[in-house]
N, C-alpha and C positions, 0 to 999 in steps of 0.2 A: 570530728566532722570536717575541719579544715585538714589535716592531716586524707583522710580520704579525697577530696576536693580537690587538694593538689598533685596526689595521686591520678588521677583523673585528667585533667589539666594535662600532666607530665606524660599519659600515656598519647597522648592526643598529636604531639610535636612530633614530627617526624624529618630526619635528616633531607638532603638534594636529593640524594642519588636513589633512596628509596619511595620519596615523593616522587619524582618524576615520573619514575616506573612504575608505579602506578596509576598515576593521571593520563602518562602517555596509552596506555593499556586501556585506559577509558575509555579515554577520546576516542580509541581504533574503536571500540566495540560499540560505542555511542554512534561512530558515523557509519560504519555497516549496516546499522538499525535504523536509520533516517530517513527511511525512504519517502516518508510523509513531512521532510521538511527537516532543516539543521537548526532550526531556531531555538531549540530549549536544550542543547550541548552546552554551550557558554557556561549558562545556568549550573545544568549539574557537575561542570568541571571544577566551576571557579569555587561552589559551596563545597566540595568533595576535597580544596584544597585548603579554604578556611578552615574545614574541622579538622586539618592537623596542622595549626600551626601557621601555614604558609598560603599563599598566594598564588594566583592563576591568571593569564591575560589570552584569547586566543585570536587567531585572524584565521576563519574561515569559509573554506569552499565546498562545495559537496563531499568531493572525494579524499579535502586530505584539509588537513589544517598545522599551520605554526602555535606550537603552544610554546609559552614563557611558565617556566616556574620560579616562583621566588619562597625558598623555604626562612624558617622561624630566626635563622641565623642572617640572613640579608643578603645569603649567596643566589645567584641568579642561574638559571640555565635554560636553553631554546633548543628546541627540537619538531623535526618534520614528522606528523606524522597519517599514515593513508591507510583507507577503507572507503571499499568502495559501497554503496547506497545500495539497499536493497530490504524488502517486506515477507522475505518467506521463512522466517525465524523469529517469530514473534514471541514464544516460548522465553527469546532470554530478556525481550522489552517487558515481559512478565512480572521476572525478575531481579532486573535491575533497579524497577521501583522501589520495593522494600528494604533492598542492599543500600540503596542510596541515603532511603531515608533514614536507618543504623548510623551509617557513615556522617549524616551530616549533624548527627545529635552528639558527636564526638565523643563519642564511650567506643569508640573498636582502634584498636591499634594498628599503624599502618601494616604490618604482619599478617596478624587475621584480616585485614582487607582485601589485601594482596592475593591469601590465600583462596577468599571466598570467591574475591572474584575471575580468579582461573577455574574456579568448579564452574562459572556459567559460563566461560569462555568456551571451556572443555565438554561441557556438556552434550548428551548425546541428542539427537531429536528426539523429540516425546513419541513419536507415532514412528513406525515401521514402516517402509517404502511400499509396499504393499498397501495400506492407511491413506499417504499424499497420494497414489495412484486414484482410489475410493474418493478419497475429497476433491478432486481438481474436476472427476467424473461430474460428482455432484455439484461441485459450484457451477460447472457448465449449466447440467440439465437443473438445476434453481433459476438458472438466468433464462434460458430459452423460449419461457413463455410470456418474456416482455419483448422480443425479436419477434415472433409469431406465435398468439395461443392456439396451437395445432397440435393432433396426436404424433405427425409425420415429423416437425420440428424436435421432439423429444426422440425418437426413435433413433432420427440424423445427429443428434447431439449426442445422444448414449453410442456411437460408434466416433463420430470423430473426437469425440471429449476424450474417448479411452485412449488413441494414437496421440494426440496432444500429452495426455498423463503417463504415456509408453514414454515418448521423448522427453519429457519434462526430469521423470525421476532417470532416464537413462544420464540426462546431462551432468546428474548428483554424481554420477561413478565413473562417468568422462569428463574432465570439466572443460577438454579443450570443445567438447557439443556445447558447452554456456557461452562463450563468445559470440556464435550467431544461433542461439538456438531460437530466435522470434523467427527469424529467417527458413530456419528447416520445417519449424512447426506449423507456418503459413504455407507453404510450398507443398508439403504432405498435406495438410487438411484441404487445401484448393485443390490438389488434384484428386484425391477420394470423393472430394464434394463434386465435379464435372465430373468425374467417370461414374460416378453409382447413383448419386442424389438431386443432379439436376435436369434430370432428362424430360422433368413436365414444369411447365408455367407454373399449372396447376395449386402445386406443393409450394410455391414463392421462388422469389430470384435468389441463386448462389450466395450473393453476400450476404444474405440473411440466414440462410442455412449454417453455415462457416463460422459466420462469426460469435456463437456461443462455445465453441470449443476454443477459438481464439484468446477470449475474455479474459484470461489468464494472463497473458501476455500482454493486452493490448495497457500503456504507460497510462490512465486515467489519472492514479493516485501521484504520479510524476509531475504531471501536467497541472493537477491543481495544487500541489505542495508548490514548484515553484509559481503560480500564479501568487497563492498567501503569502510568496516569501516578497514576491513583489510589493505587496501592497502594504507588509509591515518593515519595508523600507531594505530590507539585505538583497540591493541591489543584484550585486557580484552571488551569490549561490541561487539566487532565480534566475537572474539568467542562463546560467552555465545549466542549472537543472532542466531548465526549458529546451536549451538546445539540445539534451538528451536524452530526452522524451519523445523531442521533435523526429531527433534519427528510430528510436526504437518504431514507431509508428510508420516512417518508413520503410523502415526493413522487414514489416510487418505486409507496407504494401506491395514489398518488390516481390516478397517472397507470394502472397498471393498472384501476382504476375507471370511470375515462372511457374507454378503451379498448369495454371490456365494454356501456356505457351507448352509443357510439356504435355499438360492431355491434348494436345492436339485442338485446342478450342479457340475462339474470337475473343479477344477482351469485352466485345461486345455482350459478351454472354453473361458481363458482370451487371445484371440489372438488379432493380430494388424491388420489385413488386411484390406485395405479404398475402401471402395466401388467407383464405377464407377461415376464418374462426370456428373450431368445431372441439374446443376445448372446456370445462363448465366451469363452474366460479368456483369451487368447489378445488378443482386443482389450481388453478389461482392462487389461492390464497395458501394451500402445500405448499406449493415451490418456492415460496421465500422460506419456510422451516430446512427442505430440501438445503436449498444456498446458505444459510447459517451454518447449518452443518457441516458442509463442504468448504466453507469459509476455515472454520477451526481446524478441520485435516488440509487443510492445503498450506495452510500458513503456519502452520505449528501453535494455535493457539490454544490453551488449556482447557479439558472441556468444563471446567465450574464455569467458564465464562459463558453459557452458551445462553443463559437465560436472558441476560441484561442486552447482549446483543440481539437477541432475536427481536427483545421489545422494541429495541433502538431501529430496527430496518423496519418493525410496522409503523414505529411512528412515523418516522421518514417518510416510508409510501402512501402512509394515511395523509399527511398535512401536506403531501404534493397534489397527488391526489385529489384530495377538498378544494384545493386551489388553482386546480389548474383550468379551471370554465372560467372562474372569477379575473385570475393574475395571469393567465399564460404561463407558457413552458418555462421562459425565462423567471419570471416574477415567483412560481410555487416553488423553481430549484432552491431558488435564494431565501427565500422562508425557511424553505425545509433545510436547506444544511443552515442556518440559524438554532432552528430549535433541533437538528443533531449536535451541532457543535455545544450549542448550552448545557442541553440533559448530559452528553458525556463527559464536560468540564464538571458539573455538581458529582454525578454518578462516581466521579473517580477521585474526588476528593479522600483523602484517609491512605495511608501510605500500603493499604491492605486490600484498597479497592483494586478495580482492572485499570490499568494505564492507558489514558486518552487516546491515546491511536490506534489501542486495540477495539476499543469502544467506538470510533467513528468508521473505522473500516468498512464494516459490513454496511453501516448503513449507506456511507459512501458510495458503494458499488453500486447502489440501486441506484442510484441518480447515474450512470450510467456514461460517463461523461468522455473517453476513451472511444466509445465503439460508435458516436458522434464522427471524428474523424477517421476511423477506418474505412465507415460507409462513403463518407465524403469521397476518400480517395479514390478507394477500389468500383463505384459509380462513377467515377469522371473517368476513370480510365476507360473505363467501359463506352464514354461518348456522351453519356446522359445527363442534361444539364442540373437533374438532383443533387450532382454531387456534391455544385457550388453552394448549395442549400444547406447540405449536410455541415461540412465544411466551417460554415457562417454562424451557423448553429453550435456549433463546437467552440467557436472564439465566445460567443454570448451568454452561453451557458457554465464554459469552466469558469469566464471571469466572477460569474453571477454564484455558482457555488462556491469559489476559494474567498470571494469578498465575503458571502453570507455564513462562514466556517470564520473566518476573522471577526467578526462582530458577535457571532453567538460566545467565542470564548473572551474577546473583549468585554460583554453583558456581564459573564457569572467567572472570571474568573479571578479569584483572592490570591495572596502574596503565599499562600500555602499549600498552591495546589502545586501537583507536579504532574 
């Protein structure tokens, strides 16, 4: 039994050069996946460096981080290294749960570590471009009947949601289109919405129409990850996250700008007015099954996941909801990402469960917190003083969900979740 033991033990130690190269490989793959926040990297680098052996120290920012490795021999070594933030491959945060937690029970040798985790590195997207096209349609048209429950809002979002999802997957196989592609996707959706879709009051104002095919793009989850980075003290990667969230929302608004200036139109024309409700409870409550499902083809997430999240966006909407006559808008946000943040911390318990951020996502999105400042803007440019509303709105309510997401995981979370 000792003889196996130390076997074990022995396989566990892994030299500088092949530790690094692996941790540093982490790290990249760990901060590409962060878009929801860098705060639980540290975590799986430094345990990922304990079970072989050796040691981990790192200093980070969004996009890139100093890791130190210090292997079983007491030799040291520092390296830069970068990835940039982003949520549309949730497939390897899947993943890398279960790999981690292998890894950190120190029975895999750094070899097969190595190996395993160039399979998720390498790995292909789950779903077919043709699939993200399908899901990004359908997250649109899930979202559009919290903008306006109207038959004419869905009709306008099943056509501009498809040119958003044209550009989106064309970006995948150009990537110099990912650079500004918030910028070409606002610009095209704002001028198809002025030339075809806003030619009556009637139907509601432009940015209402627009902005469900937008939603895709619009930085909400940016916006409130570094708010929580703020408040659980990483200073330096909340702010640096904020301020680029802050550009993505504007680039968001220039592009709706040019849009307006190339149809020949007034920025005036950007009003907010919601058309009259002719939609029944009945599709109401569809359109969040809709946006789940379009949640998992747009982001690449598994579909066994599709049940735990659908639950987690009715609870969400339900306990806003119930609370919003009682607490206000502000006061039911923060309840409600409370008890998302808790049920997803219990829920993902067990190295087998779905990983915390796939679990909060969707229901996240209900709370809607991104298309807050779009309205803001693209209203105030328009003249109209809602926008400052909007705007004011969007400072009260992301601080109000990323603090109520900090406290619900603060509540329920134990030394063994991940």
């Amino acid at each position: 039994m000792q003889a196996v033991e130390a076997g074990v033990e022995q396989q566990s130690v892994a030299d500088l050069d092949d530790l690094t190269a692996f941790l540093a490989r982490l790290t990249g793959l760990l901060l590409r996946s962060s878009g929801e926040g860098a705060h639980l990297i540290e975590r799986a680098v430094t345990d990922s460096a304990r079970a072989f052996g050796g040691a981990a120290s790192l200093l980070l920012v969004p996009e890139a981080a100093a890791l130190t490795v210090t292997a079983a021999d007491g030799s040291t070594r520092t390296v830069i290294v970068h990835g940039f933030p982003e949520v549309f491959r949730l497939d390897q945060v899947a993943a890398l749960k279960p790999f981690l937690a292998e890894v950190r029970t120190g029975r895999t040798g750094i070899a097969e570590a190595d190996r395993r985790l160039t399979e998720i590195e390498a790995a292909p997207a789950p779903y077919p471009w043709w699939l993200k096209f399908l899901g990004i349609v359908l997250f649109a048209l899930g979202f559009a009947p919290l903008m306006q429950p109207t038959w004419y809002e869905i009709v306008t979002t099943a056509v501009l949601g498809a040119l958003a999802a044209a550009l989106a997957v064309t970006a995948d196989r150009v990537p110099r289109l990912h650079r500004f592609l918030p910028l070409a996707v606002s610009t095209a959706v704002s001028v198809v919405t002025i030339e075809l879709f806003a030619n009556n009051p009637a139907h509601g104002g432009p940015v209402l129409l627009m902005l469900p095919a937008l939603f895709y793009f619009i930085p909400g989850d940016y916006l409130s990850a570094a708010t929580a980075e703020l408040a659980a003290g990483l200073i330096t990667t909340g702010a640096i996250r904020l301020v680029y969230s802050l550009f993505l929302l504007v680039q968001l608004y220039v592009g709706v700008l040019l849009g307006v200036l190339f149809a020949g139109a007034s920025p005036h024309a950007l009003f907010e007015v919601a058309a009259h409700s002719d939609l029944p409870r009945w599709a109401l409550f569809l359109a969040w099954i809709v946006f789940t499902a379009g949640t998992l083809l747009a982001f690449a997430i598994p579909l066994r996941f599709f049940w735990p999240l659908l639950l987690l966006v009715y609870v969400t909407i339900g306990v806003q909801s119930a609370l919003t006559k009682l607490a206000g808008e502000t006061g039911s946000t923060f309840v409600a990402a409370v008890v998302l943040a808790s049920a997803a911390t219990l829920i993902a318990r067990g190295p087998r469960r779905p990983p915390r951020l796939i679990l909060i996502l969707p229901g996240f999105f209900t709370l809607t917190v991104g298309s807050l400042g779009m309205r803001g803007l693209t209203t105030l440019a328009g003249g109209y003083v809602e926008g400052f509303r909007d705007l004011l709105k969007l400072v009260t309510i992301v601080t109000a969900l990323a603090i109520g997401l900090v406290v619900g995981e603060a509540l329920t979370q134990g030394h063994d979740d991940s």
